[in-house]
N, C-alpha and C positions, 0 to 999 in steps of 0.2 A: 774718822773710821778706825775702829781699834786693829790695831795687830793682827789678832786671831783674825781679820777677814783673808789676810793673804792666802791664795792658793798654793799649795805645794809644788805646782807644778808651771805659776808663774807669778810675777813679783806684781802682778796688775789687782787690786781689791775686786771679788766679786762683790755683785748685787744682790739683794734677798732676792728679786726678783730672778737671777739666773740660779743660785742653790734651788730654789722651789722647785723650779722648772726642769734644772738636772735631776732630780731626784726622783720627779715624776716622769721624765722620761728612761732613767732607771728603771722604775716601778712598771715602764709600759714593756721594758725591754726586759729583765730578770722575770717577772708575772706575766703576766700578757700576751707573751710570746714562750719564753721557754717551759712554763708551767701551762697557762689558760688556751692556747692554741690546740692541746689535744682533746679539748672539748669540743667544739665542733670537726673536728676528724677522726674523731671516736669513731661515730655513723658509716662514716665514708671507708675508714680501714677495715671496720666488719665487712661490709661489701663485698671490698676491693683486694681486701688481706687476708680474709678467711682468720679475721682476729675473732674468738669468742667473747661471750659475755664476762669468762672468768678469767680469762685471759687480759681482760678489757678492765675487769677491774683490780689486778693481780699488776698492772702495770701503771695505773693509778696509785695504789699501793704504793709501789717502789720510791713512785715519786716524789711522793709524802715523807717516804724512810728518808730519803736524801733530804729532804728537808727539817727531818727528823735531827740529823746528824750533822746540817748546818748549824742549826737551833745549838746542839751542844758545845762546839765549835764555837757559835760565838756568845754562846752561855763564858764559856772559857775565856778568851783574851780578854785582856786588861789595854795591852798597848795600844794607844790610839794610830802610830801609825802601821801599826800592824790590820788594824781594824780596817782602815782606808785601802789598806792593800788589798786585802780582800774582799771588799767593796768593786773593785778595779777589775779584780782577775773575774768576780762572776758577771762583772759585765762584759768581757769580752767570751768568756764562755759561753753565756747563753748564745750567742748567734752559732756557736759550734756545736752543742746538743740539738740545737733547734734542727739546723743541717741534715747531723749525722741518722732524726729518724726519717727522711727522705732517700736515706743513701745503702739500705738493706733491708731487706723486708723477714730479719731473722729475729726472732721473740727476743734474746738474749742482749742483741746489740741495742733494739727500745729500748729494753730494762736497763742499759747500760744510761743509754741518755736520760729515760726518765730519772737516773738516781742521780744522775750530775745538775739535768734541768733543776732538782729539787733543793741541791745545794746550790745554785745561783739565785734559786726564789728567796731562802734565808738570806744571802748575801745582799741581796735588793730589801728586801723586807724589815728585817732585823740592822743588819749594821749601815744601811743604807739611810733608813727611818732615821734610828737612831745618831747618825750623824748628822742629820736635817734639825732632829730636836736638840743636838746640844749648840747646833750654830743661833740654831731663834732662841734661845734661853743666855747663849752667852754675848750676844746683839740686843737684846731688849726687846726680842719680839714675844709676844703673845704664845705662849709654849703650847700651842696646840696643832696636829697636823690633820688638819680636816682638807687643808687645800694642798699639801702634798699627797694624803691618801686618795685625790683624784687620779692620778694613775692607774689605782687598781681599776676604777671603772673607765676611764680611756681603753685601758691594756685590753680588758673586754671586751668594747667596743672594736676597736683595729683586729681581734680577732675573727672575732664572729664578722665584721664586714668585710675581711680578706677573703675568710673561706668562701664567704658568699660569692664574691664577686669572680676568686679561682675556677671554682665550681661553672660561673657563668661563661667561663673560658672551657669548661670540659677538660681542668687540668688533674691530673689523678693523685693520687694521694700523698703519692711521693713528690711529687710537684709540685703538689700545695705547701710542704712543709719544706721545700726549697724555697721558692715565692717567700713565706714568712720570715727564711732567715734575710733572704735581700731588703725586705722591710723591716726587722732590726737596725740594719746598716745607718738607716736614718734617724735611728734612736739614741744607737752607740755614740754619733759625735758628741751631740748635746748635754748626756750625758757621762761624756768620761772629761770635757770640756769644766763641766762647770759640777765636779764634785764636789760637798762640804769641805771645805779647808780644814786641817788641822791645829788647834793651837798651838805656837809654841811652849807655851806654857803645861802643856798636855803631854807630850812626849815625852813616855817612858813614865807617867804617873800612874799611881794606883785609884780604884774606884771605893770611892768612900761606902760605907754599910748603910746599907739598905734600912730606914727608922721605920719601917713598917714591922708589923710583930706576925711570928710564924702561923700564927692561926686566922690572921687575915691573908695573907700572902697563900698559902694552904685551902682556904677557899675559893681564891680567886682562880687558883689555877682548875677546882674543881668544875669550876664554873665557863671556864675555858675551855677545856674539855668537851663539856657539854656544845660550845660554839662551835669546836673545829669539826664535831662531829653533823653538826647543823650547816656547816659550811660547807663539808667536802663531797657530800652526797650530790646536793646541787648543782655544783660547781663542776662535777664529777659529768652529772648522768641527765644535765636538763637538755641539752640535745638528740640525747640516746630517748631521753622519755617520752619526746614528742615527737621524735622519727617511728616510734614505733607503733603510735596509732596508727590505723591505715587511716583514717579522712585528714592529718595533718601529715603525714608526707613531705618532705621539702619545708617546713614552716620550724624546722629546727633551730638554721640559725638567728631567725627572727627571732625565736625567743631569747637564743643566747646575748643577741644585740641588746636585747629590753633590758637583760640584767646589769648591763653595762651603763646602759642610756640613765638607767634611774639610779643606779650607784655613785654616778658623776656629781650631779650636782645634791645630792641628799647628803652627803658628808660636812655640808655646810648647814643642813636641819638640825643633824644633830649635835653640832658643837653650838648652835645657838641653843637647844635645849636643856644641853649640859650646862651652858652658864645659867640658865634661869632654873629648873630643877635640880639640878646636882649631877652626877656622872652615872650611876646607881638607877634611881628612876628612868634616868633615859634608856639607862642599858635592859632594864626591866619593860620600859616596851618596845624595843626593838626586840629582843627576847619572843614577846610574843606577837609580835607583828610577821616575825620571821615562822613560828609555830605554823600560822595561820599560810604562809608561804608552801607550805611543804605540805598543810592538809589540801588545800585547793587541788591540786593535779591526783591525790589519792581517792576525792572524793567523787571527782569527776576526769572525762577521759577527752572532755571537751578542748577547744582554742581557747573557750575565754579562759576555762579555767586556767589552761597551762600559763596564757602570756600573764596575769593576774597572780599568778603564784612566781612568775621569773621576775614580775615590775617589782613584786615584795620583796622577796630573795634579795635582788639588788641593792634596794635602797634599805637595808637590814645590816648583812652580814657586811657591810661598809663602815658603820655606825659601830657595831660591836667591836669590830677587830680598831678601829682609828679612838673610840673614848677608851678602851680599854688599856691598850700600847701606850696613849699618851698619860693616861693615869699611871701605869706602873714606871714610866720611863722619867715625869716628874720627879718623884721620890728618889733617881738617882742620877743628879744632875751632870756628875765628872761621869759616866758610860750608861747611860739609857739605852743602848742598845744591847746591852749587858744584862739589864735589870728585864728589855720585852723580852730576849732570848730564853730566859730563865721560867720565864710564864708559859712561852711557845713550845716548850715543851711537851707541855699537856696537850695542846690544841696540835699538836703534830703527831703522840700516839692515838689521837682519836682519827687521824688522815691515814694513816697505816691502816689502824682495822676496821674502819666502815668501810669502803670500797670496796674493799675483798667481800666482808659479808655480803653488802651490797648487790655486787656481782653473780657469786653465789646461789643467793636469795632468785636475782631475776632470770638465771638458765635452767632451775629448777621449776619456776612457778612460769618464767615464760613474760613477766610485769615485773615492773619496779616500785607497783605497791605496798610489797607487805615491809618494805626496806623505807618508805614514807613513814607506816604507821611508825616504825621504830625510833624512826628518826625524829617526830612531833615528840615522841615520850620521853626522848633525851633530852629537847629544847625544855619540856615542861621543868626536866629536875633542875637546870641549869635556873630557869625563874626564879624555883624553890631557894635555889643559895644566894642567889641576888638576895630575894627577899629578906634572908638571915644575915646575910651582910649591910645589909641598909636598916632592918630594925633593931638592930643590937649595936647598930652605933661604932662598925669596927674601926680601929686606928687607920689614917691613912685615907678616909671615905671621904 
């Protein structure tokens, strides 16, 4: 067992098996919970809270910005056990935002938690990841995290079936989002138990240059962009979208469970794809796999269509963010989570301003259509730079 397995916080070696499993309970607990929980109580706070449309998406926003300002935050440190540290604090914070929007029903105090929830999801996401990949790469494991990115579609899952189940209790909105923090609690042991260790060897080093060249790196991020703007709408508003047919009623967070349910285990399609294709073509059809996600619910107002566009969604925007992160996090073996932060940039100014327009868009028009259409023509250009990155052969592919 090398060195580097020891935990910092006891002298006992972890198992890959418990790093995995910390992290994805991380991932359930930083996502899942303090970010993907106010997707299905979206619906319910409109009701209950007299929250509007733009309000609604003005607070989704926020959440983004904080993740925005995570992303930069851990664009920035270098120290690895600095890195760890803040890994720690947003997993204990998330069960305190998650809380505090059960504990006022004032716009400003949300905003407040959404912009914290948003720097816990970075925390989870970024240095979190990123410290799961430099443990599998500095252990000899297969540097891919297709089975720690199960998380994000667990964290889905636990949410969308909490609300449901709250709901089935006739708990109110504030009450659901207390509920969620006590189901944290069961997240937090596991994973503040078994975080990626830090090497000794690592403490206090610097991260080696990135041998990718700025005009591939420059389009990736273009193209990220394009993702996070493909991401956040859905992720956003596919509960809001099919609460607000009248013949689907209540069949919200069913959907929101489907994106979870198919995001679980599809993360394991596309890292078997990615070895036999390349990372690029796979990402090219998850790209428009996900297109096709986001036309289904605009083209019709139907059930099938909606659950049929959440089953794709899922098993999509799993695949794009997990070969994406672990492509750029490769390329920088001494702080990968250094190297996705720097990426996540883009795909966190694209979480800022769609929602807002988003929002906008559906208290003016009344639907979340014309905010689909716009949304399909994003995913298209993002294909576009795929495409130009994979036939011109860029460094680093």
């Amino acid at each position: 067992m090398h060195s580097s397995d020891l935990s910092p916080t006891t002298a006992r070696p972890l198992q890959a098996w418990q790093v995995i499993a910390g992290g994805i309970c991380g991932l359930v607990l930083t996502i899942g919970l303090a970010r993907f929980a106010y997707t299905p109580l979206l619906p319910l706070m409109q009701a209950q809270a007299d929250l509007s449309d733009v309000a609604g998406g003005w607070l989704a926003s926020i959440n983004y910005l904080g993740y925005m300002s995570g992303a930069l935050l851990a664009a920035w440190v270098d120290d690895a056990r600095l890195r760890q540290r803040l890994y720690s604090a947003g997993l204990v914070l998330s069960l305190g935002v998650t809380a505090l929007m059960g504990l006022s029903g004032n716009f400003w105090v949300w905003a407040l938690s959404r912009y914290l929830g948003g720097l816990c999801g970075a925390a989870g996401m970024l240095l979190g990841s990123g410290l799961v990949l430099n443990w599998l790469m500095r252990n000899g494991r297969r540097p891919e995290l297709g089975l720690h990115f199960t998380g994000l579609g667990l964290g889905i899952v636990v949410s969308a079936l909490g609300a449901f189940a709250m709901s089935g209790l006739f708990l109110s909105w504030a009450q659901q989002w207390l509920g969620f923090a006590l189901i944290g609690l069961l997240f937090l042991m596991p994973a503040w138990a078994w975080r990626p260790p830090v090497p000794p060897a690592a403490l206090g080093s610097q991260a080696k240059p990135s041998t990718t060249s700025r005009r591939w790196l420059g389009l990736m991020m273009l193209m990220y962009f394009c993702a996070g703007w493909g991401f956040v709408i859905s992720a956003t508003f596919t509960v809001a979208i099919v609460e607000r047919q009248p013949l689907l009623a209540g069949q919200g967070p069913w959907a929101w469970a489907l994106v979870g349910l198919s995001a679980t285990p599809a993360v394991f399609l596309w890292d078997q794809l990615a070895r036999r294709w390349g990372e690029l073509p796979a990402l090219l059809l998850a790209f428009g796999l996900q297109t096709v996600s986001v036309l289904l619910p605009a083209w019709s107002n139907g059930l099938a269509a909606a659950l049929a566009g959440a089953f794709l969604y899922g098993a999509t925007f799993i695949g794009i963010v997990s070969l994406t992160l672990a492509l750029v996090g490769r390329r920088a073996p001494d702080n990968p989570g250094k190297a996705m932060a720097r990426l996540t940039l883009s795909y966190g100014l694209a979480q800022v301003c769609a929602p807002a327009l988003a929002g906008a868009m559906a208290q003016a028009s009344g639907s979340y259509r014309g905010a689909l259409w716009i949304t399909a023509a994003v995913l298209l250009v993002g294909m576009g730079l795929l495409l130009r990155l994979w036939t011109q052969g860029e460094p680093g592919v």
